[in-house]
C-alpha positions as CSV (number, residue, x, y, z in Angstrom):
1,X,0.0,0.0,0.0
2,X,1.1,3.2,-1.1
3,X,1.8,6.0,2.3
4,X,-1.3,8.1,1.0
5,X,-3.1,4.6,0.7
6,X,-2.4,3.9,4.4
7,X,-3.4,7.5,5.6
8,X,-6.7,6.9,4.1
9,X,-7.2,4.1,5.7
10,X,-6.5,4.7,9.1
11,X,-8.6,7.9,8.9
12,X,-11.4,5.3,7.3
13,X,-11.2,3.4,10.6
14,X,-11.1,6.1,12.6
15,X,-14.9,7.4,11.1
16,X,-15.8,3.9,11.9
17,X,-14.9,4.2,15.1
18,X,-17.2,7.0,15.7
19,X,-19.2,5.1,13.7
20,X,-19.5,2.6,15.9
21,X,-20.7,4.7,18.6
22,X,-23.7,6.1,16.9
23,X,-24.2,5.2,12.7
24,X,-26.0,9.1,12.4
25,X,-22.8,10.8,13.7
26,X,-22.5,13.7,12.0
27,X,-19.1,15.4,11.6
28,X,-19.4,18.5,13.6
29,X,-20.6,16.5,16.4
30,X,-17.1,14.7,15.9
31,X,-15.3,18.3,15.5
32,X,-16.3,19.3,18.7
33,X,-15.2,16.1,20.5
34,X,-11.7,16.6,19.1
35,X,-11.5,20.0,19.5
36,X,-12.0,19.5,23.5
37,X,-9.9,16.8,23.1
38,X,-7.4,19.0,21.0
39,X,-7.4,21.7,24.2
40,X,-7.7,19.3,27.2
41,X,-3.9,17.5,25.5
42,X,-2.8,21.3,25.4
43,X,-4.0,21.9,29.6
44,X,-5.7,24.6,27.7
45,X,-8.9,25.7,28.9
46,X,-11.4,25.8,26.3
47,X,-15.1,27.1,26.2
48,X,-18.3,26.9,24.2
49,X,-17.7,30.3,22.3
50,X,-14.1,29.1,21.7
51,X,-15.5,25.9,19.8
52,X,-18.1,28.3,18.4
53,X,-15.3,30.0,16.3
54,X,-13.5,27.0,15.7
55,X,-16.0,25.3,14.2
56,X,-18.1,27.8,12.7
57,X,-21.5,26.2,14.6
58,X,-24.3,28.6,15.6
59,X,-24.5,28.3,19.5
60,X,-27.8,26.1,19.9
61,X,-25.4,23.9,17.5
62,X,-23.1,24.0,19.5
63,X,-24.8,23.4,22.6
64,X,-26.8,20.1,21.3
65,X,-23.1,19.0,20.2
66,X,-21.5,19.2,23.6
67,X,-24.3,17.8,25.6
68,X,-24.6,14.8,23.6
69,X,-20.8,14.2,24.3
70,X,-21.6,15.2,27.7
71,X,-24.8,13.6,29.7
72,X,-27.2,13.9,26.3
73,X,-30.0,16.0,25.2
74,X,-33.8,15.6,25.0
75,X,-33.5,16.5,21.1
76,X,-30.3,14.1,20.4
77,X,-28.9,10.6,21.2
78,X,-26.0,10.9,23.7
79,X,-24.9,10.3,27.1
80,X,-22.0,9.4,26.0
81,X,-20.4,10.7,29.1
82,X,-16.6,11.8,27.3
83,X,-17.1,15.8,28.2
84,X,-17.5,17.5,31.6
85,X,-19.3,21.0,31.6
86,X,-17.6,23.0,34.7
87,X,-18.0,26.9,35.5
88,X,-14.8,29.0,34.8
89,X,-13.2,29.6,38.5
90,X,-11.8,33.1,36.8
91,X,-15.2,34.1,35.6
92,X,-18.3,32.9,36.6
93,X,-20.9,33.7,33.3
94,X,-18.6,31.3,31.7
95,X,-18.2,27.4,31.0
96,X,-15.0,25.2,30.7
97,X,-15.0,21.9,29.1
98,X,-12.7,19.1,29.3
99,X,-12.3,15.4,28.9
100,X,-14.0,12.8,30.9
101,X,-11.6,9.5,31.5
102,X,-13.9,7.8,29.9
103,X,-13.3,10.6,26.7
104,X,-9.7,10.5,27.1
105,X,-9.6,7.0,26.8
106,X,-11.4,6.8,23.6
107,X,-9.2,9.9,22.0
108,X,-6.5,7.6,22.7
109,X,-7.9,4.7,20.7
110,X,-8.8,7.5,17.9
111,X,-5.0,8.3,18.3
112,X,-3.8,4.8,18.0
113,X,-5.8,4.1,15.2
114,X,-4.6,7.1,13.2
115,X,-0.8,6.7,14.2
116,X,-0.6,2.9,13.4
117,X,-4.2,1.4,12.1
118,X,-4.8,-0.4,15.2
119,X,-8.2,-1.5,14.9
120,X,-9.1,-3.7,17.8
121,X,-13.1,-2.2,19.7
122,X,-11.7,-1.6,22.7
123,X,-14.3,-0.8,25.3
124,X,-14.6,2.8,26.3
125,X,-14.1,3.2,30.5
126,X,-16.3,4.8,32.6
């Protein structure tokens, strides 16, 4: 297989992951997992109006997107469990979000399977 070959087909099995976790995943629902994901690697803090202009989702979007990652929505599937919602010691009005172990522990299995193709399901901890 050719390198561009293999790229492809880890980032195949990485949509199937995600897949795997709900068929009607749609990909900003997946952008805003990764984006937390991309902060909480960086110790960065990281708030819905920063995933907002990241994205380019309108804030009920946005909102739908991080509860289903978080403890799920009346509207959406969900309860996934991955994201914790927390108020912002430093200001009050505002929300922080980060990882969950159980979330951190499927990023990593996201990460192995787009650093080397490793494909085995590996349940996701609580």
């Amino acid at each position: 297989m050719t390198t561009d070959t293999t790229k492809l087909r880890h980032l195949i099995q990485t949509l199937q992951r995600f897949n795997q976790l709900d068929p009607k995943m749609q990909v900003s629902t997946i952008l805003v997992l990764l984006e937390i994901a991309s902060a909480d690697a960086a110790k960065a803090d990281i708030a819905p109006q920063d995933l907002e202009k990241r994205t380019g989702l309108l804030s009920g979007t946005m909102t739908r997107n991080i509860y289903y990652w978080e403890k799920g929505h009346a509207d959406v599937s969900g309860a996934h469990d991955m994201v914790t919602v927390s108020i912002n010691p430093q200001d009050r009005r505002k929300r922080s979000l980060s990882l969950t172990n159980k979330g951190r522990a499927f990023v990593n299995q996201i990460i192995g399977v787009l650093s080397d193709g490793k494909t085995e399901r590996q349940p996701v901890a609580s």
